[in-house]
TILO-409209 format. One record per residue (C-alpha): x, y, z. Coordinates in steps of 0.02 Angstrom, whole numbers, plus 32768, in hexadecimal, padded with zeros to 4 digits. Example, Ala and Ser with C-alpha at 12.3 -4.5 7.8 and 13.67 -1.06 7.14 Angstrom:
BEGIN
82677F1F8186 82AC7FCB8165 
***
This chain:
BEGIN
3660901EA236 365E8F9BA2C3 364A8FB2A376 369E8F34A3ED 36048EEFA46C 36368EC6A537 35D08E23A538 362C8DBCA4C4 35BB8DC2A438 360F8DEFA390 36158EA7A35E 35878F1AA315 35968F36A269 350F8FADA1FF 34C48F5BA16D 351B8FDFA0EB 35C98F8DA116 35BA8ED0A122 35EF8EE0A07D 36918F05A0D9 36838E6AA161 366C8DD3A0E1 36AD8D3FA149 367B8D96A1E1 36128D77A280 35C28E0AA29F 35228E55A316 34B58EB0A29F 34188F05A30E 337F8F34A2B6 32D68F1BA2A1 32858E84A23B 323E8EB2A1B0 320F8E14A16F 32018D42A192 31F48CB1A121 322B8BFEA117 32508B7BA090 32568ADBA0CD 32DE8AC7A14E 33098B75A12A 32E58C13A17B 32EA8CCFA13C 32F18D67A1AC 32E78E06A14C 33498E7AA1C7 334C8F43A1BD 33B78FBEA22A 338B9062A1D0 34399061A15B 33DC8FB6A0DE 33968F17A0EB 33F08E6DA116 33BF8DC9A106 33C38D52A18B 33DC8C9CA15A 33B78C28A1E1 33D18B79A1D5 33DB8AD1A27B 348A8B07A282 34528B9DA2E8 34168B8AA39C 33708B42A3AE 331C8BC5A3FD 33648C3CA374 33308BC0A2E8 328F8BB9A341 326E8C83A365 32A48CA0A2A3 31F78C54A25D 31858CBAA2DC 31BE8D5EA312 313A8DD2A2DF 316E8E7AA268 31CA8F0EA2CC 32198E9AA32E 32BB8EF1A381 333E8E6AA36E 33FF8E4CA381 34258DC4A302 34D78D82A309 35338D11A261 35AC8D05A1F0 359F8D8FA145 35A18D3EA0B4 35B58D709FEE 35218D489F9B 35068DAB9EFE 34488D919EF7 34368DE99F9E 341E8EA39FAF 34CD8EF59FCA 35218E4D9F90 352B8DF6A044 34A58D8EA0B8 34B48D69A15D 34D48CA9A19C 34778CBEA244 34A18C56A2DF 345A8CB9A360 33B48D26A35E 33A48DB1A411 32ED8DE9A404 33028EA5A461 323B8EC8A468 31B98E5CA412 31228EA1A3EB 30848E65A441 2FFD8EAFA3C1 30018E9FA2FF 30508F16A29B 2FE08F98A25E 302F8FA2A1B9 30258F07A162 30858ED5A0C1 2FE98EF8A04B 2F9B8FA8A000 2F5B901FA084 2F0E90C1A061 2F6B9172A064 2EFF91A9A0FD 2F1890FCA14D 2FDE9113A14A 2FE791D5A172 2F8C91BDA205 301A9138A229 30A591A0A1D7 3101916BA27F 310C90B1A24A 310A90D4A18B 3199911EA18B 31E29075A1B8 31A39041A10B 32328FF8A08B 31FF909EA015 31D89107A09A 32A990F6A0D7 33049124A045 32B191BAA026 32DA91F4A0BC 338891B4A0AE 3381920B9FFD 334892ADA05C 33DE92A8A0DC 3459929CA042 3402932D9FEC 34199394A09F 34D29360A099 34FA93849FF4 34AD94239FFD 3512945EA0AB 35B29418A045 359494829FAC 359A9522A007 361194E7A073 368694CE9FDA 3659958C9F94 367F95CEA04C 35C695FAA072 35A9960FA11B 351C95C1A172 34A59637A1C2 33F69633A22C 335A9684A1FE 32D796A0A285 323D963CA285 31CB96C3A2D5 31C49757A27B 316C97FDA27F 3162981DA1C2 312297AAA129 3180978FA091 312E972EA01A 3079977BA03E 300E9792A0D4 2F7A971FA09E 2FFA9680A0B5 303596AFA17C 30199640A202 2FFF96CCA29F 304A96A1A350 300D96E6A3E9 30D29731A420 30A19784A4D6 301D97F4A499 30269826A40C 302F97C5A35D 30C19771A30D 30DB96F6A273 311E9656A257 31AA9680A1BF 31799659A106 32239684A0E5 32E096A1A11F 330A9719A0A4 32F097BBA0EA 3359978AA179 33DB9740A100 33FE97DDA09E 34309829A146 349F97A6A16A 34E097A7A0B5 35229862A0C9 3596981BA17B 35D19772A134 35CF978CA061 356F96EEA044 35019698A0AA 34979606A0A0 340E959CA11D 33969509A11B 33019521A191 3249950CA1A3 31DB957CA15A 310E958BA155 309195B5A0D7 2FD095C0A108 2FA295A1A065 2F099536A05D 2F4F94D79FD9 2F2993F59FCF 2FA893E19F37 302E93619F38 30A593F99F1F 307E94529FC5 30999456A077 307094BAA10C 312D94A5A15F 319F9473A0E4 325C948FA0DB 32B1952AA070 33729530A03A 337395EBA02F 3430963E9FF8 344D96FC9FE0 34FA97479FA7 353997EC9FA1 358898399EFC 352D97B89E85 34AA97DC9E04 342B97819DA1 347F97229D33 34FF96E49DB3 348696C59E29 343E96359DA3 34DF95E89D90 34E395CF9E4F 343295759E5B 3467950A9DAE 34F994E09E0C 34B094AE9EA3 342F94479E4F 34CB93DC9E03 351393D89E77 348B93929EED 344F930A9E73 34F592D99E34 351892B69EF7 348292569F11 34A691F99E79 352C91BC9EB8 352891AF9F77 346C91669F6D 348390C99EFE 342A904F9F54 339490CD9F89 337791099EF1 3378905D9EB7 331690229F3A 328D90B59EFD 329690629E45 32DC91379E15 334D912D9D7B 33E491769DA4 341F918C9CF8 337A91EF9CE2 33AA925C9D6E 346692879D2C 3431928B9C84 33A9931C9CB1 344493979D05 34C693699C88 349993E59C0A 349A94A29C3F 33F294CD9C73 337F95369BF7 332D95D19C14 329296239BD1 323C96C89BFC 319C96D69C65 314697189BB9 319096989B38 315D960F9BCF 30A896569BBE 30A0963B9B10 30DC95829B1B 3078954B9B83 2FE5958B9B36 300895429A8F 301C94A49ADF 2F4F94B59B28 2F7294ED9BCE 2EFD95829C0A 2F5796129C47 2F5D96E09C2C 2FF0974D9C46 3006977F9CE5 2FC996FF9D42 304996939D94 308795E19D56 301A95579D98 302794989D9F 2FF1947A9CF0 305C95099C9B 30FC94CB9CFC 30D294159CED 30D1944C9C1A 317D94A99C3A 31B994089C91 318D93A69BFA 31B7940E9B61 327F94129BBD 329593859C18 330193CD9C74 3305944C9CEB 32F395099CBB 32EF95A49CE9 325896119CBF 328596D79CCC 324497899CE5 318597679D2A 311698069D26 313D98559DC8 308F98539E10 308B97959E26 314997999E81 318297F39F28 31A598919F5D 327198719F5E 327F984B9EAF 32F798B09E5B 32A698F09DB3 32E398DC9D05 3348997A9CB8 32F3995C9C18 324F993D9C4E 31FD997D9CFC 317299099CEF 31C798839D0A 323D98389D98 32EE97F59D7E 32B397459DCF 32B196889D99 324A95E99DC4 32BD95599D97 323694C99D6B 326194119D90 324D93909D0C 31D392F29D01 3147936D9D50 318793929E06 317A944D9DF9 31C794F49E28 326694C39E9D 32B995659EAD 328E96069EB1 32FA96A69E99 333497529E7A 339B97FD9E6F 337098479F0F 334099109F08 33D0995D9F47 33A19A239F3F 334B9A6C9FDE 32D29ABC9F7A 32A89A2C9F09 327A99C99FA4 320C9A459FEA 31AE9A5D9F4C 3193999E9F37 315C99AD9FD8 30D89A239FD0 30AF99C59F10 309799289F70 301E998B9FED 309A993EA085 30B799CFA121 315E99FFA120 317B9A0BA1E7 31929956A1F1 32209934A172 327C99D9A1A5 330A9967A1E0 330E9913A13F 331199B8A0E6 339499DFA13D 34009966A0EA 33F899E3A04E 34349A74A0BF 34D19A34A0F8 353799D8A07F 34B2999CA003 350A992D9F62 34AC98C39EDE 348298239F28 341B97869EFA 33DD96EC9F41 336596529F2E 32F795D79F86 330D95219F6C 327494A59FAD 32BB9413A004 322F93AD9FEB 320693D19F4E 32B893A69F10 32B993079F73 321792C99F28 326F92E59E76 32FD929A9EB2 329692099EE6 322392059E6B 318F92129ECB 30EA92539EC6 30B792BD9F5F 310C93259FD6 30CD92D3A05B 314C923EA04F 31E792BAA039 31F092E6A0E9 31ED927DA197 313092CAA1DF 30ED932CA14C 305A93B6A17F 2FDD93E4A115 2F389438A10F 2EE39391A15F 2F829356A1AF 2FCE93A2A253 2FE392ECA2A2 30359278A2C5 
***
C-alpha cells in the first residue's frame, strides 16, 4: 500500500511491500536502525515497524544525503527516498538505492541501548526503547497475529465476542491471588478471571468468547508468570467435556498453523523453526489422566505426591515425554475450582484438563464441564468454604434455564512465548509487570 505525498516527493511505501514496488521510487519513513560504509559506499539499515530495509547510498545521491548517511546517530526518525531494487541477499529480496535522506528528529544524546549485551534489569527498566530491539519487534508482531487468528477462529464458528468486567466483587480462582481496589468505600477486586461473567453471557448468546486483562497476586518470579497478563477465555452452552477438548485442540491449530504462515519473516527473524511448530499440532493431541500423569512423572525423578497440583518440573517432564501438546484430565477436585463439574464415575475428581505446551513452556489452557445443577453449586460452594451471598447471581444461572456447558482459558503470553520460542514472559507482551516490575 502506497500513499500519494502533496510535496512532490515519491509515495510512502511500508517495508513489507517493496517487494511489490521493484523499479520504484518510493518514500519509506522509519527509524535507522543501523550505519556502515565500505569504501565509497554507504549502508543505512532503515526500520518502520513492518521490517528492515537497507539503504544503499552512493555520490550519486545528494551531497548532503551522501554526507548525513555516514553520521546520523541510532533512532534517528528519517524519510529516505530511492529507487527498490531486487537483491536476493537482502532481507525481503529488495534494497533501497537512496538519493535523498529527510532526517525528521535527530537525537542529541546517545542511545541508551547499544548494539552489545545488556543485562535483563538494564533493558526492563528501558522496556520503552527495547522494545525497539530487532527481537523485541517480531514477537510482538507474532503476538498481534496470535490476537487475530484467535478473533478469526471464533469468528468462523459464530462465537460472539463478549466483555467481562475488570472490577469484580467475587474471586474465582482463590482469594489469596486478588488484587483489592478501594471502589467508593467499600472493597472490590481486580478480575482473575472472565468466566463467571461469561457463563452468564453464554446462556443469552449460545457461545461466547473474550480476550482481556486479568490479575493474579501471586508472588510468583518464574519465567512462566505475570501479575497482568492476557486470558482467551470461551464458554458454550450445550457442550460437554469431551467436546469442549476438541474446541481448545482446534484452536491451538488453528492459531499456530496461522502464525506459521502469516509470520514468515518474524519467526525467521526469531531463528523459531516453523516446521517444528506445525509438526508439534499436526498429530491429534494426546491425553493422559491427572493419576497416570502422576505416575510418569515420578518414574522419570521428578518429586511429586498425589494431590498436589502439577508444577514446573512435572509439566516440563509431560512436555518432554510428548512433544507435543496434551491434555492432562480429571485432577483431584481439591486442587481445582469450585465450578468444576465432577466426574459421574468418580466424585473425587473434576471433569477438567490442562493442555501442556511442548519444548517446556507450560500449562496454556485451562478448562472444564461447568456444574450446571443449583444444588451442586451450592455444595461446592460451601466445600470450597466461599459465602454464598456473593455468587447468588451466578447461582442463579442454574435456576433459570441451566444446560451443560464448558469452557477454557487460553494464556496469551504464554502461547506467544511458545510460538516464539522464547524464554520468559516478560518479552511476550509490550510492558510486562511482575512482582519487581510495575514500570516503565
Amino acid at each position: 500500500m502506497t500513499a500519494r505525498n502533496g510535496d512532490g516527493s515519491p509515495p510512502v511505501a511500508y517495508v513489507e511491500e517493496l517487494s511489490n514496488h521493484v523499479g520504484e521510487r518510493v518514500t519509506v519513513r522509519g527509524w535507522v536502525a543501523g550505519t556502515r560504509s565500505s569504501g565509497r559506499i554507504r549502508f543505512l539499515i532503515v526500520r518502520d515497524g513492518t521490517g528492515l530495509v537497507q539503504g544503499v547510498v552512493t555520490p550519486d545521491a545528494d551531497a548532503e544525503s551522501f554526507d548525513l548517511a555516514e553520521h546520523l546517530p541510532l533512532e534517528t526518525a528519517v524519510k529516505v527516498e530511492g529507487e527498490v531494487r531486487a537483491d536476493e541477499r537482502a532481507p525481503g529480496g529488495v534494497e533501497l538505492a537512496v538519493d535523498h535522506v529527510l532526517p525528521v528528529h535527530v537525537p542529541q544524546e546517545e542511545y541508551p541501548i547499544a548494539p552489545k549485551e545488556h543485562g535483563v534489569g538494564f533493558l526492563m527498566q528501558r522496556r520503552h526503547l527495547w522494545i525497539r530491539g530487532l527481537k523485541q519487534m517480531p514477537v510482538l508482531r507474532v503476538r498481534d497475529g496470535a490476537l487475530w487468528a484467535m478473533r478469526e477462529f471464533f469468528k468462523e464458528r459464530r462465537f460472539v465476542a463478549t466483555e467481562a468486567p475488570i472490577l469484580v466483587s467475587t474471586s474465582v480462582e482463590g482469594t489469596t491471588t486478588l488484587f483489592t481496589v478501594d471502589y467508593f468505600g467499600q472493597p472490590a477486586f481486580l478480575s482473575q478471571s472472565g468466566q463467571l461473567y461469561l457463563e452468564a453471557t453464554c446462556a443469552a448468546l449460545g457461545r461466547v468468547y473474550w480476550i482481556g486483562p486479568v490479575f493474579r497476586a501471586e508472588k510468583s518470579k518464574t519465567r512462566r508468570h505475570l501479575t497482568e497478563f492476557w486470558m482467551l477465555e470461551a464458554e458454550v452452552a450445550y457442550v460437554e467435556h469431551e467436546e469442549n477438548l476438541r474446541l481448545q485442540e482446534d484452536l491451538v491449530r488453528y492459531v499456530v498453523q496461522y502464525v506459521a504462515e502469516e509470520h514468515r519473516r518474524e519467526l525467521e527473524a526469531l531463528e523459531r523453526d516453523r516446521k517444528l511448530l506445525l509438526d508439534e499440532v499436526a498429530e491429534p493431541f494426546p491425553s493422559i489422566s491427572y493419576a497416570d500423569a502422576v505416575e510418569l512423572v515420578r518414574r522419570a525423578g521428578v518429586d511429586m505426591e498425589h494431590g498436589q497440583d502439577l508444577g514446573a518440573p512435572a509439566e516440563d517432564e509431560l512436555s518432554k515425554h510428548f512433544g507435543r501438546p496434551v491434555f492432562v484430565e480429571r485432577f483431584p477436585v481439591g486442587i481445582k475450582p469450585f465450578y468444576m463439574k465432577r466426574c459421574s464415575d468418580d466424585p473425587d475428581v473434576a471433569l477438567c484438563a490442562d493442555l501442556i505446551a511442548p519444548e517446556g513452556y507450560g500449562e496454556i489452557i485451562g478448562g472444564s464441564q461447568r456444574v450446571d445443577s443449583q444444588e451442586e453449586l451450592e455444595q461446592q460452594l460451601r466445600e470450597a468454604g466461599l459465602p454464598e451471598e456473593p455468587y447468588q447471581w451466578y447461582v442463579d444461572l442454574r435456576r433459570w434455564g441451566s444446560t451443560p456447558h464448558s469452557g477454557f482459558g487460553l494464556g496469551v503470553e504464554r502461547t506467544v512465548a511458545w510460538l516464539c520460542g522464547i524464554a520468559h514472559l516478560r518479552e511476550a507482551i509490550p510492558f510486562p509487570r511482575m512482582l519487581d516490575r510495575l514500570e516503565p
